[in-house]
C-alpha positions in Angstrom: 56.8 62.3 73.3 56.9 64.1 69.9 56.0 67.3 71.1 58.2 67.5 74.1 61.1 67.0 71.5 60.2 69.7 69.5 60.0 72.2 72.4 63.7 70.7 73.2 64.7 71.4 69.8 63.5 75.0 69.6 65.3 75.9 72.8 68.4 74.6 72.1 69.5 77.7 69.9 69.0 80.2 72.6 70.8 77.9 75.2 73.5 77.8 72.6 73.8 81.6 72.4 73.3 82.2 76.1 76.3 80.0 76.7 78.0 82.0 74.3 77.1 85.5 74.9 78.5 84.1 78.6 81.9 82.7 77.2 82.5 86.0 75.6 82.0 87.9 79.2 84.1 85.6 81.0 86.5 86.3 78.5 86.3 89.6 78.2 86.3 90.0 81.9 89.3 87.7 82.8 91.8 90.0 80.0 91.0 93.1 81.6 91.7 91.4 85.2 95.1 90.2 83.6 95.8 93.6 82.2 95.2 95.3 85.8 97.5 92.6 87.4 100.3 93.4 84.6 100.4 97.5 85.0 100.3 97.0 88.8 103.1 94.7 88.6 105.0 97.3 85.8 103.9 100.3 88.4 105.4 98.5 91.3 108.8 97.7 89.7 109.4 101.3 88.7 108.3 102.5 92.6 111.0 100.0 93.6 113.3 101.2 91.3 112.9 104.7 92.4 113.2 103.9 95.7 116.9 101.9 95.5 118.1 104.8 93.4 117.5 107.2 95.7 119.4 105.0 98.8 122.0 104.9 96.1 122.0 108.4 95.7 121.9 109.5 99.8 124.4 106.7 100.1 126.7 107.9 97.0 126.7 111.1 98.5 127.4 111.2 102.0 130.2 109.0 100.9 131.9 111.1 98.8 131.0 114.0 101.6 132.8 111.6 104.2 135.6 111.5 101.5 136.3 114.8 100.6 135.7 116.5 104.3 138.2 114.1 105.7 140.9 114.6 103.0 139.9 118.5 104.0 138.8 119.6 100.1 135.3 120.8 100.0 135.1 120.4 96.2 134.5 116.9 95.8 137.5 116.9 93.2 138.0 113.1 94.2 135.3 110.3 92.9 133.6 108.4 95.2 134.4 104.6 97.2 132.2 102.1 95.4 130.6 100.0 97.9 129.5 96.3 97.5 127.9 95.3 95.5 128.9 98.2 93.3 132.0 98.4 91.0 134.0 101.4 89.7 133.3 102.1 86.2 133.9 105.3 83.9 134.4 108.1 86.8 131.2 106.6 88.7 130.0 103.5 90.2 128.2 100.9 88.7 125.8 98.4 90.6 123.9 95.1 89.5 121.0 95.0 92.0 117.8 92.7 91.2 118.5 92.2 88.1 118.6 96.2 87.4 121.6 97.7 86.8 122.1 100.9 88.0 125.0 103.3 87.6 126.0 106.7 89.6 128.5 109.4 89.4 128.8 112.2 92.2 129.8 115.6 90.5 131.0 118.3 91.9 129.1 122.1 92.5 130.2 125.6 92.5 129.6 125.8 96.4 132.2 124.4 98.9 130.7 121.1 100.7 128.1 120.2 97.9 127.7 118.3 95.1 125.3 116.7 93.0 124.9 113.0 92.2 123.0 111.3 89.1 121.4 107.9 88.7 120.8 106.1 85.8 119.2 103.1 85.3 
């Protein structure tokens, strides 16, 4: 019996480190799987983001096109119909969607029949 409890004793230090030295991997393994799920999740907001800005921006658009050709003035001198959800707000519209708030205003170009709109948000 005594000398199968020294044997025990002996190996207990590298069981002890082995556990260890497979803690630390785990570890080390589950932050970097965390950190991947957090930039995917950052990467896919901003792809949304882009995405509803530019519908806002075809949308802003061809509104005030609709607008300004039917009140025959092909310089977009009057500001754009807000649609819901959106609000008026300093010259432009302004628009809480998810949580994001995004804000527009549809300037007129040189040229006849064109104009430019920007998107902030």
């Amino acid at each position: 019996m005594r000398l199968q409890s020294s044997k025990i004793e002996r190996n207990s230090g590298v069981v002890l480190v082995i556990v260890l030295i497979i803690i630390i991997i785990m570890s080390i393994i589950g932050a970097s799987i965390f950190s991947i799920s957090m930039s995917q999740s950052r990467s896919s907001r901003s792809q949304v983001d882009q995405i509803v800005a530019e519908q806002l921006a075809k949308g802003a658009f061809w509104s005030a096109y609709n607008q300004n050709i039917n009140a025959n003035n092909p310089n977009f001198t009057s500001a754009p119909l807000c649609a819901s959800p959106c609000v008026s707000s300093g010259g432009g519209c302004s628009c809480n969607l998810n949580g994001r708030t995004f804000s527009y205003q549809v300037s007129p170009s040189v040229s006849p029949y064109n104009a430019s709109v920007e998107i902030n948000y």
